[in-house]
matplotlib code that plots the C-alpha trace (Angstrom):
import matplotlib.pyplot as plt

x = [41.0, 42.0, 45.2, 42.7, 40.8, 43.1, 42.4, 46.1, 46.8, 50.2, 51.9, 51.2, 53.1, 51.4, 52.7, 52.4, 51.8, 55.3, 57.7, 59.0, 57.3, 56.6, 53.6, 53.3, 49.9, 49.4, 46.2, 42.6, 42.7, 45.8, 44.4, 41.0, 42.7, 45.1, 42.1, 40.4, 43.2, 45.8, 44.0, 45.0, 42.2, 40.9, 38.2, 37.0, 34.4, 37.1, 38.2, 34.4, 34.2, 37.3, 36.2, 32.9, 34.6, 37.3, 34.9, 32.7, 35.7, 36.6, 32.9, 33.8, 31.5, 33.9, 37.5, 41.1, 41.9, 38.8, 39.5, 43.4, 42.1, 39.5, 42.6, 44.8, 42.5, 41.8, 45.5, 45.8, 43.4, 44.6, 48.0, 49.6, 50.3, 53.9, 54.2, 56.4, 59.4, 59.4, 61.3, 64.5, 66.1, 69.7, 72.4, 74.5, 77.7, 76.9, 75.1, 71.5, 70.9, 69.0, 72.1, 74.4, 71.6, 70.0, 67.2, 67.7, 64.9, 64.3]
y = [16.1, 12.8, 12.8, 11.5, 14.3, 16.9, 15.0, 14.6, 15.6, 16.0, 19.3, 22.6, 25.7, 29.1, 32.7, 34.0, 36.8, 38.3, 38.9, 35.6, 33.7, 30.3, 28.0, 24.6, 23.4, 19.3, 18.6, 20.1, 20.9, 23.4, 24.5, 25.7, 27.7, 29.0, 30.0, 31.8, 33.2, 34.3, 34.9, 37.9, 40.8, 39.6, 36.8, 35.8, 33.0, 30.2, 31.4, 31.3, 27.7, 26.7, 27.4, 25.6, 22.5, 22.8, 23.0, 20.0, 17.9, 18.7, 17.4, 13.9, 15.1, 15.1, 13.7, 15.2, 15.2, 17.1, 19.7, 20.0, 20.6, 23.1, 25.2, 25.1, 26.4, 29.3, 29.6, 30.4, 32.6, 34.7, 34.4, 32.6, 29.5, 28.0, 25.3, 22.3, 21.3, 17.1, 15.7, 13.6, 11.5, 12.3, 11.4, 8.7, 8.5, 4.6, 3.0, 2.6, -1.7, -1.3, -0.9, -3.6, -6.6, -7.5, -9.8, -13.3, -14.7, -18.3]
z = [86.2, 85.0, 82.4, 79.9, 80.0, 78.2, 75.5, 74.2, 70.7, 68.5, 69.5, 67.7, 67.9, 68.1, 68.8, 72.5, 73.5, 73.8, 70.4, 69.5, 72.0, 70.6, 73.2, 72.3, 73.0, 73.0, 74.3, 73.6, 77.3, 76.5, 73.1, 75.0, 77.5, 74.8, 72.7, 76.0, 77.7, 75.5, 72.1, 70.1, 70.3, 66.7, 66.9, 63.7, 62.8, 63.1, 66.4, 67.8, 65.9, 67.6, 70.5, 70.3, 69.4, 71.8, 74.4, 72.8, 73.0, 76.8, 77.0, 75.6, 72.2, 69.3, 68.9, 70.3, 66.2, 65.6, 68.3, 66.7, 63.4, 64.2, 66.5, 63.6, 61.5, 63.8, 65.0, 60.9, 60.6, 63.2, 61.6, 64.8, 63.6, 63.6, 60.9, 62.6, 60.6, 60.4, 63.0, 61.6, 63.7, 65.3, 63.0, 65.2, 63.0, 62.5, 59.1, 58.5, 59.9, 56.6, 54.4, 52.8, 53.1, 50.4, 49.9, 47.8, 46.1, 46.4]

ax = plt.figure().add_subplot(projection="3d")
ax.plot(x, y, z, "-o")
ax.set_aspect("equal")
plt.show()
């Protein structure tokens, strides 16, 4: 299987199996073994959507954003979901290049 063919996505974070146990699934490749290998017991009608649409996607049928959306949704219903704090940047001690320069009008 070709690298494009996990169907990359941005990552998500969902609750393994064990306490505390955080899995970060980034493709629709991941999210569809995720969804048929580790799922909690509880399958609702998001979870059989999910996985409909996941396996659509590994198909070439529907889009990697698509197949995100639809696992998210399930991922919530189960009550696995992780929401994903924004990423800042690493504070460098230097100033913003931004800073200090200011724009003349001519």
């Amino acid at each position: 299987m070709a690298y494009e063919d996990y169907k990359t996505f941005q990552r998500v974070q969902v609750f393994g199996t064990q306490p505390g146990q955080l899995v970060s699934v980034t493709s629709a490749y991941d999210a569809a073994r995720f969804v048929l290998e580790q799922w909690p017991d509880q399958a609702g009608p998001k979870h059989l959507m999910a996985r409909e649409i996941l396996l659509k996607c590994l198909e070439g049928n529907c889009s990697a954003a698509v197949a995100r959306v639809a696992f998210i949704e399930a991922a919530r219903e189960a009550g696995i979901y992780m929401e994903a704090e924004p990423l800042r940047t690493a504070y460098t001690g230097k100033p913003d290049p931004k800073w200090g320069k200011r724009r003349i009008k001519v």
